[in-house]
Backbone as JSON, one array per atom type, in Angstrom:
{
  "sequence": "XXXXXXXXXXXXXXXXXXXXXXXXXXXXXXXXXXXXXXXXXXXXXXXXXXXXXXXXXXXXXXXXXXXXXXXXXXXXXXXXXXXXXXXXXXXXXXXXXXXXXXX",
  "N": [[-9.43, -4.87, 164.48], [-9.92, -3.64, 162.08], [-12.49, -2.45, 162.38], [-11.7, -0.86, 164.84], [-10.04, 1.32, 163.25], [-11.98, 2.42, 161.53], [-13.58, 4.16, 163.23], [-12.04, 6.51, 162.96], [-13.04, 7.26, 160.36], [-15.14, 9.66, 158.44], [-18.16, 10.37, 160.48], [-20.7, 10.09, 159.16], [-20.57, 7.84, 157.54], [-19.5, 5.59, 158.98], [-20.84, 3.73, 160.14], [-21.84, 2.51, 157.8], [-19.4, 1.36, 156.74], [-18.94, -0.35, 158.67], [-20.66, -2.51, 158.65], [-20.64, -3.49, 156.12], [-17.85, -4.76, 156.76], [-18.45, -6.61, 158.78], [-20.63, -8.25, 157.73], [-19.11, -9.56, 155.71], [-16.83, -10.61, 156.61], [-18.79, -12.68, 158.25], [-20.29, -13.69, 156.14], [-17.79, -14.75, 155.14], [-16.95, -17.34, 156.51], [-16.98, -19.69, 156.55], [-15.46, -20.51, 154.52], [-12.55, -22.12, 152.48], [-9.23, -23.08, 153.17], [-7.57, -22.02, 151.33], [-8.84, -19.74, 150.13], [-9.41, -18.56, 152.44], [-6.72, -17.49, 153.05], [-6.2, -15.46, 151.13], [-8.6, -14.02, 152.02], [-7.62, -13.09, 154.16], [-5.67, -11.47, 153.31], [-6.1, -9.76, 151.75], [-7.98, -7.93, 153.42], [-6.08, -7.09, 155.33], [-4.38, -5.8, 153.65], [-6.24, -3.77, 153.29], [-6.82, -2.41, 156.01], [-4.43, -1.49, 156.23], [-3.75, 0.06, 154.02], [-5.87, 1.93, 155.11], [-5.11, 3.05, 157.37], [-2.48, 4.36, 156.7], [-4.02, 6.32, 154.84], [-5.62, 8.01, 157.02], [-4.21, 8.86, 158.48], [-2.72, 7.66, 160.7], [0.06, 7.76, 161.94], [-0.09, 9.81, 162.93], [-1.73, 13.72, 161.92], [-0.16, 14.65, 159.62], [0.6, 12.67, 158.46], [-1.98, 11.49, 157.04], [-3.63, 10.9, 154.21], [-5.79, 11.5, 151.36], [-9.14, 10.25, 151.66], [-10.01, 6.68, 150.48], [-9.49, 5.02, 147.49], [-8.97, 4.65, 143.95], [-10.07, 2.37, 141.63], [-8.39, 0.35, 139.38], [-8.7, -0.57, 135.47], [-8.37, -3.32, 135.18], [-8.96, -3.59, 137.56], [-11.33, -4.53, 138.24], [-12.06, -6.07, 135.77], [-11.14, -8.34, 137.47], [-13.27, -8.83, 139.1], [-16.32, -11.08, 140.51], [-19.26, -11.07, 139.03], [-21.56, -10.94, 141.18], [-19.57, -9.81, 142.89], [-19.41, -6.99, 141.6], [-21.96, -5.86, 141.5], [-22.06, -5.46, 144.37], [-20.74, -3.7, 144.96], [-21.28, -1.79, 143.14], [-23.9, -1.28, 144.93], [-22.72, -0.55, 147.3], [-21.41, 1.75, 146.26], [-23.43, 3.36, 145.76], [-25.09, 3.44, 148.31], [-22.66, 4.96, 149.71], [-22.55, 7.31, 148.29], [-24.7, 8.32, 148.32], [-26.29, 8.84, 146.09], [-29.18, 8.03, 143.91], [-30.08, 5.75, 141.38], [-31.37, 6.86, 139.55], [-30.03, 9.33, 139.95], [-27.49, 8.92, 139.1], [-27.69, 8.64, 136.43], [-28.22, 11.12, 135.16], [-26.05, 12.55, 135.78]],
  "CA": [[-8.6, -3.75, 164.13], [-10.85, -2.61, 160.98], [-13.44, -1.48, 162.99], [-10.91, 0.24, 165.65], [-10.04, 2.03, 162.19], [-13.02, 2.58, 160.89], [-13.8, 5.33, 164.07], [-11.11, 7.8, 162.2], [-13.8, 7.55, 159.08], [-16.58, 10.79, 158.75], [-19.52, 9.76, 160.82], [-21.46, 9.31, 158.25], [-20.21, 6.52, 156.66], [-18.93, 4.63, 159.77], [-22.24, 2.11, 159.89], [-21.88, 1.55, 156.42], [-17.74, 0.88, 156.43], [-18.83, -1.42, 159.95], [-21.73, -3.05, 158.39], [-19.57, -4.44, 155.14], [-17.22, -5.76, 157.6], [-19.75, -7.57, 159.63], [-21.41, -8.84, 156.57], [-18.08, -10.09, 154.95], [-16.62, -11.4, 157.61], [-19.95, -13.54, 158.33], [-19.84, -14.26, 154.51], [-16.57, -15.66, 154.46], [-16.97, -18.05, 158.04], [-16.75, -21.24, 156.41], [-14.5, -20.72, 153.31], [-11.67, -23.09, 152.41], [-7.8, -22.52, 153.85], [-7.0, -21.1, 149.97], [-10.05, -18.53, 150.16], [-9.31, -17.65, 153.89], [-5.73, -16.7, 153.14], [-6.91, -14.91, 150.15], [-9.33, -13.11, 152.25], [-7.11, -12.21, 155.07], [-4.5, -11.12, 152.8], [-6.71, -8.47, 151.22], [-8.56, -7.06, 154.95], [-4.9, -6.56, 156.01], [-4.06, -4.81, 152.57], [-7.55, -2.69, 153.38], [-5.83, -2.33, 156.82], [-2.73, -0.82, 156.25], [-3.72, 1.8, 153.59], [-6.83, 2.87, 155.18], [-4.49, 3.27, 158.72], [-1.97, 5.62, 156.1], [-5.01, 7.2, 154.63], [-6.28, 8.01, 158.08], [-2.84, 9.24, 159.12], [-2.07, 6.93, 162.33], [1.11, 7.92, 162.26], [-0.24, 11.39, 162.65], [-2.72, 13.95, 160.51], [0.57, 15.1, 158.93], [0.77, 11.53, 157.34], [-3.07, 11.53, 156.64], [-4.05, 10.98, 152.6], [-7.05, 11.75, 151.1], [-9.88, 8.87, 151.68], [-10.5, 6.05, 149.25], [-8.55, 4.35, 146.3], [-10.04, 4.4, 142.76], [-9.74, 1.16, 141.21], [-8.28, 0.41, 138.11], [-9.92, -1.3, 135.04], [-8.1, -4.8, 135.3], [-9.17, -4.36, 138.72], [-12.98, -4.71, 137.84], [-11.94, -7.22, 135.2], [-11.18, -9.94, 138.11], [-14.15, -9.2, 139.93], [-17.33, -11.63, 140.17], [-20.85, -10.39, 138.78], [-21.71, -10.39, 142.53], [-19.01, -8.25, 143.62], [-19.62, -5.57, 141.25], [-22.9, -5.41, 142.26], [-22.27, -5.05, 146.0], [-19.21, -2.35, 144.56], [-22.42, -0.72, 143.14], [-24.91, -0.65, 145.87], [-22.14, 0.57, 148.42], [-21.02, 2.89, 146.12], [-25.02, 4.01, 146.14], [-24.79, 4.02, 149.62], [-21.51, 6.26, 149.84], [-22.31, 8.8, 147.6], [-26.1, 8.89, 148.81], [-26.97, 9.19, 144.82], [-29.69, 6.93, 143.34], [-29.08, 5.45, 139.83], [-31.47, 7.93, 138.42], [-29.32, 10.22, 139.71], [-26.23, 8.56, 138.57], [-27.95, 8.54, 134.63], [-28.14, 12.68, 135.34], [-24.64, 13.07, 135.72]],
  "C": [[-9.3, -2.87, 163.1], [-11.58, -2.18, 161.66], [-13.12, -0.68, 164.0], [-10.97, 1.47, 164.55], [-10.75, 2.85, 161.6], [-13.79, 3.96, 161.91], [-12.89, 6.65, 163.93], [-12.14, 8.27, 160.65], [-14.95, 8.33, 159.27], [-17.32, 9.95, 159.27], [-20.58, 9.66, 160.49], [-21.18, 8.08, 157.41], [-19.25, 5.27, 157.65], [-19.64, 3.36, 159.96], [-22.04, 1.72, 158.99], [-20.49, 0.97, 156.34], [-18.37, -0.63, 157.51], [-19.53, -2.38, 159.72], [-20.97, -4.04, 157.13], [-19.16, -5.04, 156.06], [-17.42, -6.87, 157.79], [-20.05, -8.85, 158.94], [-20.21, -9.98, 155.86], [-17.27, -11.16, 155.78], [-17.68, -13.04, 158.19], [-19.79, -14.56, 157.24], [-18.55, -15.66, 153.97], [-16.16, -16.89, 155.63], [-15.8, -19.18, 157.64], [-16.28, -21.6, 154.78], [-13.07, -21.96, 153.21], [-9.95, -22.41, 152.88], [-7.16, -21.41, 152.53], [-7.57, -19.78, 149.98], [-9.73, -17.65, 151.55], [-7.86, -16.83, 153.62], [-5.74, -15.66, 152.18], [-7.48, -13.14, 151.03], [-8.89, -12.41, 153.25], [-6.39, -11.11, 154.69], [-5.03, -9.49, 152.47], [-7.09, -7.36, 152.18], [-7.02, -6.91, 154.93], [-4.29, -5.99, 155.08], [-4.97, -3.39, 152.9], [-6.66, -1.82, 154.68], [-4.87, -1.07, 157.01], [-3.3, 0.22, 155.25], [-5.2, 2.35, 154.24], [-5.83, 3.77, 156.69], [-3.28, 4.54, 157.9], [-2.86, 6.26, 155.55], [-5.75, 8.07, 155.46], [-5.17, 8.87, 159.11], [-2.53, 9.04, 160.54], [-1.02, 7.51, 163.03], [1.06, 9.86, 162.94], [-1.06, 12.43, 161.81], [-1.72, 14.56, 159.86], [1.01, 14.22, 157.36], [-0.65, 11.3, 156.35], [-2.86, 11.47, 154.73], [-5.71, 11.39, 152.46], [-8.1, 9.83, 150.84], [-10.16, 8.67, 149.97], [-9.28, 5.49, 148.06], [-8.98, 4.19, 144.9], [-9.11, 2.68, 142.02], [-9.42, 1.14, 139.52], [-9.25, -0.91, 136.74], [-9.4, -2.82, 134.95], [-8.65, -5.23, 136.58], [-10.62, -5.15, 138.76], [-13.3, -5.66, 136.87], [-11.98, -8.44, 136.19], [-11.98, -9.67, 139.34], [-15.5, -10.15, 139.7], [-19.04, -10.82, 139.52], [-21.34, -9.81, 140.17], [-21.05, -9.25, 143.38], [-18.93, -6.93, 142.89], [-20.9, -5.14, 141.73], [-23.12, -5.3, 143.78], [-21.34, -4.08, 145.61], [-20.37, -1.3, 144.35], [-22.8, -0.23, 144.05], [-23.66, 0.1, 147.36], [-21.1, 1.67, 147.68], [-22.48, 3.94, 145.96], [-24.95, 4.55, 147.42], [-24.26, 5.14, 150.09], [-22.15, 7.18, 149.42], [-24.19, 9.48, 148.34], [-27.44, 9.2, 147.06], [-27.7, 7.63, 144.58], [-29.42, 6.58, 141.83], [-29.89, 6.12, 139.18], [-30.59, 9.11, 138.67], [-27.75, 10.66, 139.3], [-26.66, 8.68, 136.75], [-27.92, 10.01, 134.68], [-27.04, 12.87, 134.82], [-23.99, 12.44, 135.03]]
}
C-alpha cells in the first residue's frame, strides 16, 4: 500500500520514498512480535497521513507534503536513526552539508 502511495509523491523523490521502504522493511524481517507491532503501527500511521496529505479522498482534501517533527520527537530517536533522518533529509533537499553550514 506505501508504495501504491508513494506514486501520488513528485517524481523526484519517488525512488528515494520506495527505496527507504525497501530498506526498512528488509531491516526489520526478523524483529521480535513487540518491535513488529511497533513497526507496523508506525508504517500504518505513515500510511494514513501521507494518503490525507496526498488527498485520496480527492485534491480538494490534499495537504501540503511532509510533517516537521517536534523536539521530543528527536529526543526518542536512536543515534542511528538520526543519522539516516540526516542523510535522507540530504537526499530530499539535494543540499550537501557544506551547503547546509551556508544557510
Amino acid at each position: 500500500m506505501i508504495l501504491r502511495l508513494h506514486r501520488g509523491l513528485p517524481v523526484e523523490i519517488q525512488p528515494l520514498g520506495n527505496e527507504y521502504v525497501r530498506e526498512e522493511f528488509k531491516r526489520h524481517k526478523t524483529c521480535n512480535a513487540t518491535e513488529t507491532h511497533i513497526f507496523l503501527n508506525e508504517w500504518t500511521d505513515y500510511a494514513l497521513s501521507l494518503a490525507k496529505q496526498l488527498g485520496i479522498r480527492g485534491p480538494q482534501t490534499a495537504q501540503p507534503l511532509g510533517k516537521s517533527l517536534k523536539e521530543e520527537d528527536f529526543d526518542k530517536l536512536r543515534d542511528e536513526q538520526l543519522y539516516q533522518l540526516y542523510e535522507l533529509m540530504i537526499a530530499a533537499t539535494g543540499k550537501h552539508e557544506d551547503d547546509l553550514k551556508k544557510s
